[in-house]
N, C-alpha and C positions, 0 to 999 in steps of 0.2 A: 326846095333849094336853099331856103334861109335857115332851115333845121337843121343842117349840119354842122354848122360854124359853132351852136350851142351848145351839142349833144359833146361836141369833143372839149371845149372849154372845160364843161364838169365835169369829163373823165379827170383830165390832166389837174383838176382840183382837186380830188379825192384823194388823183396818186398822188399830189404835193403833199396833203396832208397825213396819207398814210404811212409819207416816209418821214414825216417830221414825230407822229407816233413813233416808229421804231426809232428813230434817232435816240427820241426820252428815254423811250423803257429799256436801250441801251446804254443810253449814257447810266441811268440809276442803279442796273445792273453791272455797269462799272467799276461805278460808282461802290454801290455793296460788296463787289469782290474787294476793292480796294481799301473798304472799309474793314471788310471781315482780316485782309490778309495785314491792314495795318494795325488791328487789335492784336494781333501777334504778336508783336514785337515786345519786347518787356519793358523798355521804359516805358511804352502808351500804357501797356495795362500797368505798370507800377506807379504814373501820373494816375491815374483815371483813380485807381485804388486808395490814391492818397487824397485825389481831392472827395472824394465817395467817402472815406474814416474823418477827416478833416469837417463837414458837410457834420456828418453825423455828429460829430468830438462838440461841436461847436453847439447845437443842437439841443443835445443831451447833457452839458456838463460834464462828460466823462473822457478820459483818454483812450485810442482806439487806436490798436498797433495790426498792420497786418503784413507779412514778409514779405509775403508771396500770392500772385490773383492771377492767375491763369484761364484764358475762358475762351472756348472753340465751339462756337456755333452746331456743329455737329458733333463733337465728340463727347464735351462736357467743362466741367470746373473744377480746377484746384485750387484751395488755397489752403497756407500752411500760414504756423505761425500767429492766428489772428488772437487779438485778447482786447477785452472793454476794462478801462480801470475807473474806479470812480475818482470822484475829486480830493480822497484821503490817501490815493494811491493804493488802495485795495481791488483784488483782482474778481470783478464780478464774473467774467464768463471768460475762458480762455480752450482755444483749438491749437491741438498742434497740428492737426493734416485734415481737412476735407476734401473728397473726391468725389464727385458725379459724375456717373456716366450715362450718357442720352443714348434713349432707348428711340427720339424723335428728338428731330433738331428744335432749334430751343427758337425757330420762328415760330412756332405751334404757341409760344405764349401770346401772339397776338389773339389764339382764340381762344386765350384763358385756358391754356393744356399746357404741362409739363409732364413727360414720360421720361423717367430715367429709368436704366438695367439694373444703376448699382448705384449704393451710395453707401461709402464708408468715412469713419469717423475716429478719430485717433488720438489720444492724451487729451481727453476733454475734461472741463474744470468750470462748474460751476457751483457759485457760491451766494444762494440765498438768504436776506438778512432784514429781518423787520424788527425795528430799535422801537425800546421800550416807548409808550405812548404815541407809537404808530402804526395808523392801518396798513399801509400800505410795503412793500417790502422794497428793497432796493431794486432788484429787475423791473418791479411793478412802473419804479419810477421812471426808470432808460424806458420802457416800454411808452410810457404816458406822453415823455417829453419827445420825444421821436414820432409818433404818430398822432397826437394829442387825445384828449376823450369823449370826443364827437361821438355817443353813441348811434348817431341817426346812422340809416342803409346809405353804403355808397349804391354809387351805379352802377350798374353793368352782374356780370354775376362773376362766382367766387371762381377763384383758381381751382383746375381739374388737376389732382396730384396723383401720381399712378408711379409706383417703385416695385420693383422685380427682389431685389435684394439689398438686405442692408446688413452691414458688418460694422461691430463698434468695437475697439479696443482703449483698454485706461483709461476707465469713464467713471468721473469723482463728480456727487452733488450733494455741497449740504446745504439744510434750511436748517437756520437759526434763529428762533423767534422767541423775543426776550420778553413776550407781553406771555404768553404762554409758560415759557420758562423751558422751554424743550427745545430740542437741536437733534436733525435727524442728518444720518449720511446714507448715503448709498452711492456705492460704487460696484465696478463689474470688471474685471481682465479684459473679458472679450464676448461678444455674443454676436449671433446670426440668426438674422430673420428671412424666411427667404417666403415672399405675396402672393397669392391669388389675384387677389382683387384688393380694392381698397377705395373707400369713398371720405375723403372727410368734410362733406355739406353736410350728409345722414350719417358720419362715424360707423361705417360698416366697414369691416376688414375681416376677409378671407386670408389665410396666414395655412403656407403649407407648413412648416416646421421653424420652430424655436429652440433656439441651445444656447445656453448663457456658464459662463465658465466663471466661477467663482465671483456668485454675485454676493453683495454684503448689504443689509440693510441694520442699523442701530438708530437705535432712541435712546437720548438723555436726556434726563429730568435735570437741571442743572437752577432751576429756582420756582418760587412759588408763582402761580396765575396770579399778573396783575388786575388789579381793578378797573374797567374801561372809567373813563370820565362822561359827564353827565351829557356834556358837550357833544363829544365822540356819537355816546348812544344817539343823540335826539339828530345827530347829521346821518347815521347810520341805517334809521330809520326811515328819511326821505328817499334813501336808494331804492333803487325799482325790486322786490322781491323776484328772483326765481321759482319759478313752480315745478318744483321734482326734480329730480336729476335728469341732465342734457341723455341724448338718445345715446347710446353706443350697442355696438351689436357685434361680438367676436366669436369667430370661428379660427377653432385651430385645430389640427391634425396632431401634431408631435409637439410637444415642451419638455425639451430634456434640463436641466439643471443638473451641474456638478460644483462639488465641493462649496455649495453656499455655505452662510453666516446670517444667525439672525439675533441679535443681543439684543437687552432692555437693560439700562441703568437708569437707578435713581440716587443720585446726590445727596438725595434729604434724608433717606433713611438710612441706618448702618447696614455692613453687610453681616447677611445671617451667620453666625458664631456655628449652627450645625451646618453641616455641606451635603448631608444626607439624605434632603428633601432639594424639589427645586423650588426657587425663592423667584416667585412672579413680577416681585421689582426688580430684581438684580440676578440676570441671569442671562446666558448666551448659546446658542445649538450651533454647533459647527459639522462639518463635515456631510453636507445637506447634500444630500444626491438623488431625484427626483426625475418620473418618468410618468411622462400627464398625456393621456392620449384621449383624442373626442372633444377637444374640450368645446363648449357652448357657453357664452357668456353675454346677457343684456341687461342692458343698465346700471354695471355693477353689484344689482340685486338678485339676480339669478344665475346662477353658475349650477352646470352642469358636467364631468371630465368622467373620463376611465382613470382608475389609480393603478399604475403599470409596478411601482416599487419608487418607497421611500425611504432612507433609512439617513441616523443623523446620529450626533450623539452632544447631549449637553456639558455642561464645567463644571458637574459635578462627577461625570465619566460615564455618566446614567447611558446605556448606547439601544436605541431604537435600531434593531437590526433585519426589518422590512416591514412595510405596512403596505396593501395591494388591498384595492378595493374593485368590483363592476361597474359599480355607478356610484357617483358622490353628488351630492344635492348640496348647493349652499345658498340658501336664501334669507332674509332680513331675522334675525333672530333662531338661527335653525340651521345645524349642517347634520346631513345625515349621508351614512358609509352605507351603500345596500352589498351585500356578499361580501364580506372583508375578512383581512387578516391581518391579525397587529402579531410582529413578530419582536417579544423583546429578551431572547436571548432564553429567560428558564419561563417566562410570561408568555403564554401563546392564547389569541382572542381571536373566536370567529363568529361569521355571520353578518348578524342584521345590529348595527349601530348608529345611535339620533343625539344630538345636542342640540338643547333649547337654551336659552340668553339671553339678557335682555340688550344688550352690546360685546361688545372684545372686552370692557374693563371687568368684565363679570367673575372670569374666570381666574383673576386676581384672590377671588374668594370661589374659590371653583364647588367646596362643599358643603357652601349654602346658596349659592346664586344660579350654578347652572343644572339644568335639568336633563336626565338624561333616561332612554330607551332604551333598552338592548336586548336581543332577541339571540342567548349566546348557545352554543352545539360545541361540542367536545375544547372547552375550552379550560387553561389551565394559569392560573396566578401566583404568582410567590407574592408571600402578603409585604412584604418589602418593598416592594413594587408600586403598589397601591398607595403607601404612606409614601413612598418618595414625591407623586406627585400628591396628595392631600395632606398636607402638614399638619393638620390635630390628629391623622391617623398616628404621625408617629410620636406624638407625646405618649396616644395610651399604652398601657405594659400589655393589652394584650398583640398588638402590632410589634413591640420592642421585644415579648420575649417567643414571641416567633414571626420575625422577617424573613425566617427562611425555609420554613413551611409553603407547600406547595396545595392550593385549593381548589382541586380537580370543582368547574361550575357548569352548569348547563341551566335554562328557564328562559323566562321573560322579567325584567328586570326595569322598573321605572319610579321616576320621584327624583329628588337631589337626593345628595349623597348622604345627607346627613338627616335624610328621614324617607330611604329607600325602599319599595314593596318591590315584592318578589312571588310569582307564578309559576306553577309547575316547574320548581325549584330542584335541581340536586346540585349538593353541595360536597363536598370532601374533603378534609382538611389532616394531609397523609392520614396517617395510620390513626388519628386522635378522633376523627367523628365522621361521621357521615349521616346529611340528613337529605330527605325529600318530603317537601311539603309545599306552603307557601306563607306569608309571611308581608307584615310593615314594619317600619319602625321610626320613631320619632327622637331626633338628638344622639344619633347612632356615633360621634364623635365625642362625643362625653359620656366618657367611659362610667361617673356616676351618676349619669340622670338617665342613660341611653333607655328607652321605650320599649318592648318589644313584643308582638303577636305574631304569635308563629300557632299554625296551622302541622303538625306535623306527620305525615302518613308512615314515616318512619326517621328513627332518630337512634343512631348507633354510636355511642361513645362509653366511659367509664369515669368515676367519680376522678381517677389519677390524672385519666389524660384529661378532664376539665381542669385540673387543678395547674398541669403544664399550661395549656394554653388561657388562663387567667389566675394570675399568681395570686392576685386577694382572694379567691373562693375559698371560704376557709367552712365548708362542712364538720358538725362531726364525726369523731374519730371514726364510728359505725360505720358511713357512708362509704366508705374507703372500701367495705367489704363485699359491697354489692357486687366490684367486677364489674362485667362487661354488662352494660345497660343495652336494651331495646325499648326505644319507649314508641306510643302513640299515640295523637292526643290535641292537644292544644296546650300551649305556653302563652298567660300573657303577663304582663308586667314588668317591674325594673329588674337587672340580675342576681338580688338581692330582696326583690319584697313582689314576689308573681304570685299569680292564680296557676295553676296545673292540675289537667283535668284528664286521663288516658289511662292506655295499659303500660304498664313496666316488666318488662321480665328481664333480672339479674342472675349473678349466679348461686344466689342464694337463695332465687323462687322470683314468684310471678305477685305482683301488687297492683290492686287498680286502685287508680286516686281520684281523688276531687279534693284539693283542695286551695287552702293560698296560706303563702309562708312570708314571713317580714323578718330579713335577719338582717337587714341594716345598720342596726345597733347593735351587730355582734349575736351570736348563739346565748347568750347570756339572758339578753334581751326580746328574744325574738318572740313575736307574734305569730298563731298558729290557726287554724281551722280548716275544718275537713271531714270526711270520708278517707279513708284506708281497708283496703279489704286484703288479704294477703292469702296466698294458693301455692299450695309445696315452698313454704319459706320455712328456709334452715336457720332456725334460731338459733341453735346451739354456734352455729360460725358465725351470725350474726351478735352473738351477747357472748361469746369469749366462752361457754360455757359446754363443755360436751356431755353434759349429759341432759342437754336439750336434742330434739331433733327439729321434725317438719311441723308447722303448723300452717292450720287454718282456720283464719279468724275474720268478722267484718269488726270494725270500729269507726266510731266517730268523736272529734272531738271539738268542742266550743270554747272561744274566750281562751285560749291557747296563749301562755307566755313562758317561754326561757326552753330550752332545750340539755339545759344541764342540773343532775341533781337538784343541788341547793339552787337554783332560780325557777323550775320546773311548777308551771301552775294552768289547768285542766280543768274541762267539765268532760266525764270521758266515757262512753258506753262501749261496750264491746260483747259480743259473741265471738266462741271458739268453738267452732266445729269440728276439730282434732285436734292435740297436741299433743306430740311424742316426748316422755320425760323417763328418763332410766329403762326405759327401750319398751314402756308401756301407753297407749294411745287414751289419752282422756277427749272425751265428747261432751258436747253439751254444758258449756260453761258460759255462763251469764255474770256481765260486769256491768255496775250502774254506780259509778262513784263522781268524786272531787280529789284531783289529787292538786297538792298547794304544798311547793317544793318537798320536802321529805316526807310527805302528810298523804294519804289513802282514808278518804270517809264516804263508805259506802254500800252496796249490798254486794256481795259476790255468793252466785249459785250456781252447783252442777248436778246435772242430770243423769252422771257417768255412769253406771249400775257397781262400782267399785269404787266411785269417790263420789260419792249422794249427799251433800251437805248444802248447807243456808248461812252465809256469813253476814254480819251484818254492824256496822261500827267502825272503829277506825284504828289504823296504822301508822303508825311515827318511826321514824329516826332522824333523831338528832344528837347532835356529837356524841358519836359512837353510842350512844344509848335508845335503845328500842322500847318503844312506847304501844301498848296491846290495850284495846278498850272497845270489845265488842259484843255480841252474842253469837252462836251458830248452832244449829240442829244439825246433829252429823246422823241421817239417816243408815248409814254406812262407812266407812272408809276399810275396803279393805288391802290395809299395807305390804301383804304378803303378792296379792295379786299387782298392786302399783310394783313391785320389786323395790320397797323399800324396806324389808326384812327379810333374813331368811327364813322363816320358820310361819307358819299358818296365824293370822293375827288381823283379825278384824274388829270393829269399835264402833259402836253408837252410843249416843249422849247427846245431851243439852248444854251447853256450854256457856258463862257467862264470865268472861275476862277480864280485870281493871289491873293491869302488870307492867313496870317498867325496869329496864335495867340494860347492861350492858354485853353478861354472859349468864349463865344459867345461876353461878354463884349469887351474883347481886340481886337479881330479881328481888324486886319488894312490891305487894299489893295482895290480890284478893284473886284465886280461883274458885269456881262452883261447877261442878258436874250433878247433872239430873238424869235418873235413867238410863244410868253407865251400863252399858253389855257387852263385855269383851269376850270372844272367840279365840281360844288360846290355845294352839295347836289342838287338840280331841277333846277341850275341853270347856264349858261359859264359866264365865262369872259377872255375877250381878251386884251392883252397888245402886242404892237407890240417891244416894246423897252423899256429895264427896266436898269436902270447903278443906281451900288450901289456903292458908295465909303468911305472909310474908313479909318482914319487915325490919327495921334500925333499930337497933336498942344505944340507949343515951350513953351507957356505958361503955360503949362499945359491940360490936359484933352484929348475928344477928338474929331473932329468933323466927323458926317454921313450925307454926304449928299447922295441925292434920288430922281433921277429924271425918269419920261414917259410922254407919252402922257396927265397921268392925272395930272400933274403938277410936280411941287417939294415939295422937305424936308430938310431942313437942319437943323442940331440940333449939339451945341459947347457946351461943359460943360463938369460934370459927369452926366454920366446915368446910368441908368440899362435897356438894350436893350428889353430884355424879357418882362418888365414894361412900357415901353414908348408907346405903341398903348395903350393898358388900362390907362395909365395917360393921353393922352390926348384924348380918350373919355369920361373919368370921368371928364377934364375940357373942351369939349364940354357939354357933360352931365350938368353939370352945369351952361354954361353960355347961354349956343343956344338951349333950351328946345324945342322951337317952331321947331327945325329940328331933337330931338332926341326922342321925345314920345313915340315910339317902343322899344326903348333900355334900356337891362336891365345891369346896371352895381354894380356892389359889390364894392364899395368904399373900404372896410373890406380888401379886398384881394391884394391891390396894394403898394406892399414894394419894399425896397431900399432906399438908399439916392441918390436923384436924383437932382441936382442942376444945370438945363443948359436952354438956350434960344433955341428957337427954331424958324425956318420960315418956314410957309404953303404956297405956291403957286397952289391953285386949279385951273386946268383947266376945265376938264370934270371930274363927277362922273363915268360914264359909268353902273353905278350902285354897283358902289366895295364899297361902303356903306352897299349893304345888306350883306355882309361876316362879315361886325365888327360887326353887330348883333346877329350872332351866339354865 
């Protein structure tokens, strides 16, 4: 009975207090609409925004304008108009329009969440500035003085940021850093990012597609790197180091780029005088338009994209007219194109492409610094091309006098450029050469030191078109004659002083070589040694001469200097196993000499069975006069078989020569025959001892005398040598009739002025009478 009166008390307390709960969470929910719908109104948010920039202004040191602050709990934020000025009245960061819009009302920020749909950004302007002997930049400082540099963790955990799409129009930011001495801008028209996902505690962003419309980014060098102070360093040094680069992880789908801009100026240097090459200080690519699918990128050090189409074109009109690659690698020191295609207009490059670096400033000096792979399939160059980006290609004349030559290439291809090997090589350079082999080369930019080993399996050019496509190779005049070369073999050496070691075949026969030539000092000059063997080579086109034919010969020669006549000097062997001369084939000819410019001292023998002789002694000519001083056993020479007479006439003798002169006239010295046998059409004759002598007389003229077994000859005057046996058988002829009856002589035909005495001593005829009647 006394339970009741209690049980109902603390009903009736519960409901007092349960209605004094709703009462609260009413009135505060009131209360919040009244709050939210009084944020509305524009003067509260135009106070609120004033004392919120004021708050900040006062703060930071800086002035803070903002027009317009609009903000709806559910919907989103605008504000227009906003800008931070520093205390010089300089415009550190300025908005003309932001807009957010809530993807989740913006109570979510009490659990550290903000979801927007969209957020766009309009006429933005920022302008970064670190003045000389400071570390810190002007943002750095609004940022310091507004939050201070408490590095310690707050509490609680970081804001969860989550954006659907973002849209940015006329967006300018530069950094100007005067300790540096560089100033950089970048700006954009317009661009859209439209998210996945996005984390930034762990910098992971999923990104469905990117499109940036006329982005610009430039550098200017605009003064030298200051010197930090000792001060600076040793406070620099207490800062807590970083270890690696902060984590970032990006995925993207689509990155399209239109009509970028990407320039580099330098101040400090002039601008290049030729516009022909691109100049890596001063230069600018416009018309950037860009298709990046797949992309993968972490920690800034590893990139990974599909190359969909690139094309630009530089300020020197230079135009990249597609480049598309599979896969592109870009990691610390290393970007590599797998399956690509560089499209540049008459330049077309495909396949497999690598560059190695040691940073970006490498490629400043691209053809000594960076390294490169390339694995290239029906690919095709104008050599113009090539020097336009490597600027010592275009000093050398062989790049200048064909930039517009086309160099059909295929192989494997790695080293810098400037000291490049090359693998299962073919090369083509139009209609002037074609080689397959393979191939290094060291200092390939300097056209007079350039290095080269080449491996050559085959090598198709002509002395003419080497001489187009390197205007100094100055061969001699002979080499012109070769024609169309096929050579195979090995080349190594400078392009002037090599080893070569192969087969040649020209069009004037086939030569295998070994040897090394040095014509750096001119043909004049030049250093020689080797093997030469030569097979069906037409001498006669080769030495101007037609009544040479084909020879073949091995030779070797040592201590080789000069290439021309009078410089020409030789240690020199040679065999000739045929040569065609007046349309008759000599074999068997043995050469063992010195030749020392106009000078032959040596043996020369053949084994022809119609030129069978032993020479042995030496050969001259100098100014215009020919110098004879040798021995030779002429086992044979028969003339008639050589085709150098018409009529039956073969000779053997012993021969002993000391003769110099000019033409047959001057001859002055000493002949000796031993064991003279001539074959005279049906008939011999023998002479055992024949002494010719020759010589000046003080008075004038000159005397010959002629003696053998069949008497003598002496004759002192002027003569003409060639005309004295028909002068005096025309004065036989005339006075001794009774012994000349058979003899038919042309009076008609016997010139010169001939004014000399003569003496006949006949011993025996033996019959050398019937030879003068032929």
């Amino acid at each position: 009975m006394k339970q009741e009166p209690v049980e109902t008390h603390d009903a009736n307390r519960r409901a007092r207090i349960m209605t004094w709960i709703k009462r609260v969470l009413g009135g505060f929910f009131i209360f919040l609409v009244l709050l939210i719908v009084f944020l509305q109104f524009s003067f509260v948010q135009t106070y609120l925004s004033t004392k919120i920039t004021d708050y900040i202004s006062a703060k930071t040191d800086t002035e803070i304008y903002a027009k317009k602050l609009k903000i709806n709990p559910f919907k989103g934020i605008i504000l227009e108009d906003f800008s931070i000025l520093d205390n010089r009245k300089d415009t550190i960061a300025k908005i003309g329009a932001l807009h957010l819009s809530l993807y989740k009302n913006l109570f979510y920020l009490l659990s550290n969440r903000l979801d927007l749909s969209y957020l766009g950004v309009k006429d933005f302007r920022l302008n970064i500035e670190i003045k000389e002997g400071r570390l810190d930049s002007n943002l750095q400082d609004f940022i310091n003085k507004l939050v201070g540099t408490n590095d310690k963790a707050k509490d609680g955990s970081s804001l969860l940021l989550n954006v659907k799409k973002v849209e940015l129009s006329d967006i300018f930011i530069r950094i100007r850093d005067e300790n540096g001495g560089v100033e950089k801008v970048m700006s954009l028209a317009s661009g859209i990012f439209k998210v996945d996902y996005m984390d930034l505690d762990c910098m992971d962003f999923d990104l469905q597609e990117v499109v940036l419309d006329r982005p610009v980014y430039t550098t200017t060098i605009f003064n030298y790197e200051c010197k930090i102070s000792d001060e600076i360093k040793e406070w620099q040094s207490d800062l807590p180091k970083q270890e690696g680069l902060p984590h970032l992880s990006v995925l993207l789908k689509e990155l399209v780029l239109r009509n970028g801009y990407f320039g580099r100026k330098n101040m400090l240097l002039p601008l290049a005088s030729d516009q022909s090459y691109l100049d890596y200080d001063n230069f600018h690519i416009e018309d950037i338009n860009l298709l990046l699918t797949d992309l993968r990128m972490l920690n800034l050090e590893d990139i990974t994209a599909r190359l969909d189409g690139l094309s630009a074109r530089d300020n020197t009109g230079f135009t990249v007219h597609n480049i598309m690659s599979d896969s592109i690698i870009i990691q610390p020191g290393s970007i590599q194109f797998k399956d690509f295609e560089v499209d540049l207009g008459n330049t077309i490059v495909k396949n497999q492409f690598a560059l190695r670096f040691r940073d970006f400033e490498s490629f400043k000096n691209f053809g000594e610094e960076v390294v490169l792979n390339a694995e290239l399939k029906e690919s095709k160059v104008r050599l113009g091309d090539l020097a336009h980006f490597v600027k010592n290609l275009g000093h050398s004349s062989f790049f200048v006098n064909n930039e517009d030559e086309m160099m059909h290439i295929s192989g494997i291809y790695s080293g810098r450029i400037n000291s490049l090997r090359g693998n299962d090589v073919e090369i083509n350079i139009g209609d002037k050469l074609y080689l397959e082999g393979s191939f290094s080369t060291r200092d390939l930019l300097d056209a007079n030191n350039t290095l080269l080993n080449i491996k050559l399996d085959r090598f198709a050019t002509s002395m003419r078109k080497i001489k187009m496509l390197i205007p100094h190779f100055n061969p001699p005049d002979n080499f012109y004659k070769l024609g169309n070369i096929l050579f195979k073999g090995r080349f190594d050496g400078f392009l002037e002083d090599f080893v070569a070691f192969g087969s040649l075949t020209s069009d004037v026969g086939t030569a295998n070589l070994d040897m090394k030539l040095d014509i750096s000092q001119g043909t004049r000059n030049a250093k020689y040694r080797g093997m030469l063997a030569l097979k069906q080579f037409d001498l006669g086109r080769w030495s101007g001469n037609p009544d040479f034919g084909l020879v073949n010969f091995n030779s070797r020669v040592e201590e080789g200097i000069g290439l021309t006549l009078n410089t020409v000097k030789a240690n020199l062997t040679a065999s000739i196993q045929s040569l065609l001369f007046k349309n008759y084939h000599y074999k068997n000819i043995e050469l063992d000499g010195k030749i020392d410019k106009n000078t032959f001292n040596g043996t020369l023998k053949s084994d022809d069975e119609n030129f069978d002789f032993v020479f042995d002694g030496t050969l001259e000519y100098l100014n215009k006069k020919a110098f004879f001083n040798f021995k030779s056993k002429i086992n044979n020479i028969d003339l008639h078989a050589l085709h150098l007479v018409d009529h039956p006439l073969k000779v053997q003798a012993d021969m002993d020569i000391d003769l110099s002169g000019s033409n047959i006239n001057n001859f002055i010295g000493d002949l000796q025959l031993k064991g003279l046998h001539v074959n005279f059409k049906d008939s011999i004759y023998r002479l055992n001892e024949l002494a010719i002598s020759s010589k000046d007389l003080v008075t004038g003229g000159r005397e010959l005398y002629v003696e053998s077994e069949l008497g003598t000859l002496m004759v002192n005057g002027q003569y003409d040598l060639p005309n004295i046996i028909p002068s005096l058988k025309q004065l036989i002829f005339s006075n001794y009739s009774q012994f000349t009856k058979l003899w038919k002589v042309d009076v008609a035909k016997i010139a010169g002025d001939q004014r000399f005495d003569f003496n006949i001593n006949l011993r025996h005829s033996r019959n050398f009478f019937r030879i003068s009647k032929s």
